[in-house]
PyMOL CGO cylinders between C-alpha atoms (Angstrom):
from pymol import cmd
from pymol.cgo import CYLINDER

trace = [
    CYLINDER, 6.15, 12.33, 139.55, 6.34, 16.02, 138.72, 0.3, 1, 1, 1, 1, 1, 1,
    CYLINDER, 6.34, 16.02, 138.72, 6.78, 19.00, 141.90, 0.3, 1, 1, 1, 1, 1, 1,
    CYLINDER, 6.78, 19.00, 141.90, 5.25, 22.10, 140.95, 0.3, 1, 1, 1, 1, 1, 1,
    CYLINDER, 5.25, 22.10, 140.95, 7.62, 25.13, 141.57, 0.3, 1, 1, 1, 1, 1, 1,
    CYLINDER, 7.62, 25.13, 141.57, 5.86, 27.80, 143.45, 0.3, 1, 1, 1, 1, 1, 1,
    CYLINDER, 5.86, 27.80, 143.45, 5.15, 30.74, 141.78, 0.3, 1, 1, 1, 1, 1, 1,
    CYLINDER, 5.15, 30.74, 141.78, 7.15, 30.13, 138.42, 0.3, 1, 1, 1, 1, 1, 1,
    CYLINDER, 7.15, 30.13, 138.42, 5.51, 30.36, 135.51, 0.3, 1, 1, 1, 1, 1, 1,
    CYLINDER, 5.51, 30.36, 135.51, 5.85, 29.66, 132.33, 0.3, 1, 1, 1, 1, 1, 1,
    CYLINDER, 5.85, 29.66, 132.33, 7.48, 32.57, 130.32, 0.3, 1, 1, 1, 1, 1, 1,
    CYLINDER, 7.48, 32.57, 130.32, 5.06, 31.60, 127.14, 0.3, 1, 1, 1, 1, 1, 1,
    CYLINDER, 5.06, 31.60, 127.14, 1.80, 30.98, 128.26, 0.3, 1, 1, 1, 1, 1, 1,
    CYLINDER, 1.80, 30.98, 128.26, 1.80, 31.66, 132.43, 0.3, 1, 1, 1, 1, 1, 1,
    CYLINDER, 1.80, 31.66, 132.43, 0.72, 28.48, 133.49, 0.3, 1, 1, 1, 1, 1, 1,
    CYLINDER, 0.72, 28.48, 133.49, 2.38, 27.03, 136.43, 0.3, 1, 1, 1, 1, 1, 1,
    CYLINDER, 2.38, 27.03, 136.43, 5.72, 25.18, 136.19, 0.3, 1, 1, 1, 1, 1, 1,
    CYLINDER, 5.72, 25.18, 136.19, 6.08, 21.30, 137.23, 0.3, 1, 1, 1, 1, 1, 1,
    CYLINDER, 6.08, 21.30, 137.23, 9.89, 19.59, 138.28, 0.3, 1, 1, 1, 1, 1, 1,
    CYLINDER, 9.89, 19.59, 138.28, 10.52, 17.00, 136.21, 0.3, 1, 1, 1, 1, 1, 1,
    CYLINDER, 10.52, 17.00, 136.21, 13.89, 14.67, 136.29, 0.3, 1, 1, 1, 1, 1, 1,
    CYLINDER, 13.89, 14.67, 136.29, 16.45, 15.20, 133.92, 0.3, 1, 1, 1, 1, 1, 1,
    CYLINDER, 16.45, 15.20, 133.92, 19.47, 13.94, 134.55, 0.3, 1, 1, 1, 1, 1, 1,
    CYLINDER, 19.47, 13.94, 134.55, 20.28, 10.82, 136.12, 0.3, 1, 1, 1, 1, 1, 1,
    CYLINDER, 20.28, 10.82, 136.12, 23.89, 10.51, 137.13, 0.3, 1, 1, 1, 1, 1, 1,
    CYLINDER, 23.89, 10.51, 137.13, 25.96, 7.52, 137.71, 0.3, 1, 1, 1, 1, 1, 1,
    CYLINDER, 25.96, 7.52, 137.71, 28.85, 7.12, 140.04, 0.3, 1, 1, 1, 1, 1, 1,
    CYLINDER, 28.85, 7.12, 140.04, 31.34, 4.79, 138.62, 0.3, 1, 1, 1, 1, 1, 1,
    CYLINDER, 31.34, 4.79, 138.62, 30.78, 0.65, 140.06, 0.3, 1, 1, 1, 1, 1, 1,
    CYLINDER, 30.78, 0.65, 140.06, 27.24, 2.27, 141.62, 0.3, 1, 1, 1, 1, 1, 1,
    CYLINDER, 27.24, 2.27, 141.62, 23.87, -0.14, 140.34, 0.3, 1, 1, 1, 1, 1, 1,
    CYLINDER, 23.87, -0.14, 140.34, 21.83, 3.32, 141.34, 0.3, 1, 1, 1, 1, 1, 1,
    CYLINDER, 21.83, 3.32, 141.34, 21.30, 6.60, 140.80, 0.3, 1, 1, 1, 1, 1, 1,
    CYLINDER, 21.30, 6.60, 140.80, 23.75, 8.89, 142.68, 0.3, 1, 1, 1, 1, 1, 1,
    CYLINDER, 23.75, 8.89, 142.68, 21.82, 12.12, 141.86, 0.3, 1, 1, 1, 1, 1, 1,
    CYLINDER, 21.82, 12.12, 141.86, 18.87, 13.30, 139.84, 0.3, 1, 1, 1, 1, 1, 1,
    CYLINDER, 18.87, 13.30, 139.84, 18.20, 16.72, 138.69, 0.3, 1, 1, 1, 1, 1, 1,
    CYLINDER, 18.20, 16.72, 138.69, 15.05, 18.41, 138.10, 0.3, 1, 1, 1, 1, 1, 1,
    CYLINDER, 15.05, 18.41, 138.10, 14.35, 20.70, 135.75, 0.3, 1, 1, 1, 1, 1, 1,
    CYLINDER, 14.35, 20.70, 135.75, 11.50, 23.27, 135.34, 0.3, 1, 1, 1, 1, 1, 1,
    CYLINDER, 11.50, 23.27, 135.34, 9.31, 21.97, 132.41, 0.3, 1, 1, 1, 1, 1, 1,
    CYLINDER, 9.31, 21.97, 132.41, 5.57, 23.25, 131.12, 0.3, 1, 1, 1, 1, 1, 1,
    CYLINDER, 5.57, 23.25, 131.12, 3.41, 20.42, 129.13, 0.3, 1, 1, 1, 1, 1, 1,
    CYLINDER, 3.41, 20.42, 129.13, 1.45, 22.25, 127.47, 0.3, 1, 1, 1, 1, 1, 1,
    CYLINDER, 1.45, 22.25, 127.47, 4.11, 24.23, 125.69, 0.3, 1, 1, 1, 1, 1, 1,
    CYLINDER, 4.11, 24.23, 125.69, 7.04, 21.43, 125.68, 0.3, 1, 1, 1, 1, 1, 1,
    CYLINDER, 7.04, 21.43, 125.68, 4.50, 19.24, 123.91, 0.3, 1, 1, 1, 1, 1, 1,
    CYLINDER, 4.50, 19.24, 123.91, 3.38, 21.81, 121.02, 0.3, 1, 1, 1, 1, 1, 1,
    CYLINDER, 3.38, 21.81, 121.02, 6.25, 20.97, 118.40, 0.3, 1, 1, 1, 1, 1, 1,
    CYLINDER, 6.25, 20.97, 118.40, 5.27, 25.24, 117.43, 0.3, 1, 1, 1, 1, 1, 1,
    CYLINDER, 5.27, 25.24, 117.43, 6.10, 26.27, 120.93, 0.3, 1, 1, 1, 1, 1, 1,
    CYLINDER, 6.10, 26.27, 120.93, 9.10, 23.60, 121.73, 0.3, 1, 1, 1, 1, 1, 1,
    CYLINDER, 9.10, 23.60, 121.73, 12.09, 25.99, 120.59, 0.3, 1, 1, 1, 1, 1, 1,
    CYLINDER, 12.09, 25.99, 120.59, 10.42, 29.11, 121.77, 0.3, 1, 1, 1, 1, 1, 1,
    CYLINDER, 10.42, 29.11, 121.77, 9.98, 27.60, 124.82, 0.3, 1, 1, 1, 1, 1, 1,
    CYLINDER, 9.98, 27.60, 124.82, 13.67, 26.36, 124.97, 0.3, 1, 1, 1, 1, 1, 1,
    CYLINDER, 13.67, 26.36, 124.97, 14.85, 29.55, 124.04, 0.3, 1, 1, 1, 1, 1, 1,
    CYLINDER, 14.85, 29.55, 124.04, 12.45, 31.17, 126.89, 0.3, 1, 1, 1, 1, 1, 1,
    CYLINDER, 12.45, 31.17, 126.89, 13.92, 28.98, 129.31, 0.3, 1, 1, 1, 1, 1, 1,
    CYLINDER, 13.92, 28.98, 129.31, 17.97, 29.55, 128.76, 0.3, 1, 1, 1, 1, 1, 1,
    CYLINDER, 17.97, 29.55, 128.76, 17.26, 33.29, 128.42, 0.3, 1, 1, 1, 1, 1, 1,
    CYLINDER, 17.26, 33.29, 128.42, 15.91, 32.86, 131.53, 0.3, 1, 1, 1, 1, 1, 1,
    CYLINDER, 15.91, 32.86, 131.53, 18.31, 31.06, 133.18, 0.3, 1, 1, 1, 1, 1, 1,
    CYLINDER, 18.31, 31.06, 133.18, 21.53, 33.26, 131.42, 0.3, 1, 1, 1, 1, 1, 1,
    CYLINDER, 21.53, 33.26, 131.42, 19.47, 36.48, 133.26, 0.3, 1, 1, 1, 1, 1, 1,
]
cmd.load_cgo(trace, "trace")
């Protein structure tokens, strides 16, 4: 399931930005998921193997800023 984040796009090619789920953590003796965390993610450019490091260098310039 992907959320799209309103009014972020992507810093390559300016389509709209989707949530996706990241991280799953783990609290110790828990069967389940305490937390998940979403990150901003763009398909088209994630799933170019060109545009994958630009687009991971986009992103933590973006988030240092």
């Amino acid at each position: 399931m992907t959320h799209e984040l309103h009014g972020d796009l992507c810093p390559l090619c300016r389509r709209p930005l989707t949530l996706v789920p990241d991280v799953i953590v783990y609290s110790a003796g828990v069967p389940y998921p305490t937390r998940i965390d979403y990150l901003p993610h763009c398909d088209s450019c994630t799933s170019d193997p060109l545009d994958s490091q630009k687009w991971n260098d986009a992103m933590n310039a973006r988030n240092e800023s």
